[in-house]
ZAPA-18833 format. One record per residue: x, y, z of N, C-alpha, C in turn; residue number from 1. Coordinates in steps of 0.02 Angstrom, whole numbers. Each point is the difference from the previous one (the first is absolute). Layout:
BEGIN
SITE       nu       nv       nw      cau      cav      caw       cu       cv       cw    nr
SITE        X        Y        Z        X        Y        Z        X        Y        Z   NUM
...
% end
This chain:
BEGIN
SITE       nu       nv       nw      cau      cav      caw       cu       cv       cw    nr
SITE       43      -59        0      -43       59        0       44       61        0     1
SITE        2       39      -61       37       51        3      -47       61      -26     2
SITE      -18       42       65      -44       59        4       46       65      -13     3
SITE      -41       27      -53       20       76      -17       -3       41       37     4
SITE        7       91       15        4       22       39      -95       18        9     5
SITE      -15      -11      -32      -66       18      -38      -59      -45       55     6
SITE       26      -53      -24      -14      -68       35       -7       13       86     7
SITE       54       11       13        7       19       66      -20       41       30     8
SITE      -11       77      -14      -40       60       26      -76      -39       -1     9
SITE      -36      -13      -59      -71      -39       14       -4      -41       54    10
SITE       33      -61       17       -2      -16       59        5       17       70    11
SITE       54       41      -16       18       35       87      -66       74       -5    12
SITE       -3       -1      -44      -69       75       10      -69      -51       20    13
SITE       -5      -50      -32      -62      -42       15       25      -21       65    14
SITE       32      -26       36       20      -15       85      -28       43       26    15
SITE       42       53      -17      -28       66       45      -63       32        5    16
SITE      -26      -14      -58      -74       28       10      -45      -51       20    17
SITE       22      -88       -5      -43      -39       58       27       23       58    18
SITE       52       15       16        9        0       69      -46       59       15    19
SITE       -7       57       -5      -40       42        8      -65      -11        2    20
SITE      -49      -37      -39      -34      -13       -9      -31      -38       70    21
SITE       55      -57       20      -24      -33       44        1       43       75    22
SITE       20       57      -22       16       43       79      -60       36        0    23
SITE      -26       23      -68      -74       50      -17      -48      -35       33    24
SITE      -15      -70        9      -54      -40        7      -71       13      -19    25
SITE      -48      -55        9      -54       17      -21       -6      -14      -74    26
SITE      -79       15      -29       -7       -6      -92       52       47      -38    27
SITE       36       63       32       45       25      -36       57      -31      -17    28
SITE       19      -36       69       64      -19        8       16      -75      -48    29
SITE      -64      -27       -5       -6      -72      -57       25       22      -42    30
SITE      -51       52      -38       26       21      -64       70       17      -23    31
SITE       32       49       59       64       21       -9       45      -56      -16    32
SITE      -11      -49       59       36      -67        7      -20      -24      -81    33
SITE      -57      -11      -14        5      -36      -54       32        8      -55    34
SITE       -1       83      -11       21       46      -58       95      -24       16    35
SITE       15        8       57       89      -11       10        9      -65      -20    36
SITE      -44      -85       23        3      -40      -48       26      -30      -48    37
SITE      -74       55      -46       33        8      -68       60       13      -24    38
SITE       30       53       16       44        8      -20       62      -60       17    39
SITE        2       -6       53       54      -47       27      -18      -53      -42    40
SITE      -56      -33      -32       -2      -70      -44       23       32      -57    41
SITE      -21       61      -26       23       21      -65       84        7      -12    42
SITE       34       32       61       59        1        1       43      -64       22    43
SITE      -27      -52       19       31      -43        0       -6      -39      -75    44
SITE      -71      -17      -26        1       -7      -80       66       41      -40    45
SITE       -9       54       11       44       30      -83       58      -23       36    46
SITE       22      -25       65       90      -35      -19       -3      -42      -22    47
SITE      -67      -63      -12       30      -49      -44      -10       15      -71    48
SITE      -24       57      -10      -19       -3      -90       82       13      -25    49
SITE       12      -29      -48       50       -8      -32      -15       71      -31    50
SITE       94       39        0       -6       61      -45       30      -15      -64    51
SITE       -8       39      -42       34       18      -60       24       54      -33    52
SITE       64        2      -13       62       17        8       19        6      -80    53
SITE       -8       48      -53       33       35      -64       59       24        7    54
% end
């Protein structure tokens, strides 16, 4: 698994905004959490997508 720098800000920004999320609590704090999630599955996805390189 070799993550771009790209790769990596999405994840550590998605951490951080579950972690927040889970501190907001309540129906806000789901959402937040859920929305940080995302990102963290998305940023862990694009390190395995293979890049390509011209």
């Amino acid at each position: 698994m070799k993550g771009t720098s790209t790769s990596w800000t999405v994840l550590g920004l998605g951490a951080g905004v579950t972690l927040l999320g889970r501190m907001i609590g309540g129906n806000l704090g789901a959402g937040v959490t859920g929305f940080g999630l995302a990102h963290v599955a998305l940023g862990v996805l694009d390190q395995f997508r293979p890049s390509v390189q011209k």
